[in-house]
C-alpha positions, 0 to 999 in steps of 0.5 A: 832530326839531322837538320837541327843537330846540323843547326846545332853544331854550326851554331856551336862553331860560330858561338866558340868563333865569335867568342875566340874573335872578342877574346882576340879584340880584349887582348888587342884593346888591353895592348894598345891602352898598356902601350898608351900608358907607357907612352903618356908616362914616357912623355910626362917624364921627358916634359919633365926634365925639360923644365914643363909643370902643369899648373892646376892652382888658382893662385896663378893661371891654369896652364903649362908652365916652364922653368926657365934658369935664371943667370941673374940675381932674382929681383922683386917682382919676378915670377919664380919655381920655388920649392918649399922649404922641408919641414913644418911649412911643407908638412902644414902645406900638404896636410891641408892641401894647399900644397901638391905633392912632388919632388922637392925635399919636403915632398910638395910639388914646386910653387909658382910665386912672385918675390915680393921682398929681398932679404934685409927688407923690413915686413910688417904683416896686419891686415895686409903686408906692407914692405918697408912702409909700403903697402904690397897690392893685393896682399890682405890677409885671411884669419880662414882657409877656403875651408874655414880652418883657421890661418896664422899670419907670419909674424912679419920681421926682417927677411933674413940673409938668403931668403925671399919673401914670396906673394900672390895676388890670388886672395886665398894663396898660402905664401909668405904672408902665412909661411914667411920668407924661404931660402933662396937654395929652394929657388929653380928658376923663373916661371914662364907661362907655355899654354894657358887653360881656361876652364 
């Protein structure tokens, strides 16, 4: 009788240790992955401010991407960070996804696009976009969005003063083609690939 009291009370103590031990483990796990978190974000905010985005759009390559200040005037065929304007064009470009969200006026996450035109230069949009009666590459245009929602063209015209007319060459990118030109202040500097992510 004494003998399975005995064998009681020590599995008792062992079952309120073991239960102690993984009480002890949870708290050890629970530190380290809140100090892992703290760490992740400390150096997300710090890639940040050094000018790193990750891309994760088709419309230019997967990867890390760095914004490089430009001391120059932009000229046709740089790639460029680019906020897009606030207003009607961000609204549009979030609601529909085409656009992340992040910390340019409007609430988008920066573009990556290629200037395709200067202001002053003449844009006739068709099937396609043709810049001062030149056929841009790679520029047709979509009546659809990848998702069947319906697309209106820019109305094609003059870029005005202090704007630029942006392109991709990804068939189903949302840029000027549909947005039209944005002003050159939403410009952060050219766009310089780090690492390239292939999925």
């Amino acid at each position: 009788m004494i003998s399975i009291i005995d064998r009681r009370v020590e599995s008792q103590v062992a079952d309120a240790a073991t239960g102690k031990r993984t009480a002890v483990q949870r708290r050890r796990a629970s530190a380290i992955m809140a100090a892992g978190g703290v760490a992740m974000i400390a150096i997300a905010r710090i890639a940040w401010l050094g000018g790193l985005r990750l891309n994760l759009r088709p419309s230019e390559p997967l990867g890390l991407w760095r914004i490089v200040p430009i001391d120059r005037q932009v000229v046709v065929g740089d790639l460029v960070f680019v906020c897009p304007p606030p207003g009607p064009v961000s609204v549009f470009g979030l609601e529909r996804g085409y656009f992340r969200r992040g910390p340019c006026s409007g609430g988008a996450a920066p573009l990556i696009k290629t200037v395709g035109a200067l202001s002053g230069a003449r844009i006739e949009i068709g099937a396609a976009v043709m810049i001062n009666g030149v056929l841009l590459p790679r520029s047709r245009l979509s009546p659809v969005d990848g998702q069947g929602r319906s697309l209106s063209p820019w109305a094609g015209i003059v870029v005005p003063p202090g704007h630029l007319f942006l392109h991709s060459p990804f068939a189903g990118s949302y840029d000027s083609r549909y947005f039209g030109p944005v002003p050159e202040a939403g410009l952060l500097g050219l766009a310089r690939l780090i690492l390239t992510v292939d999925p």
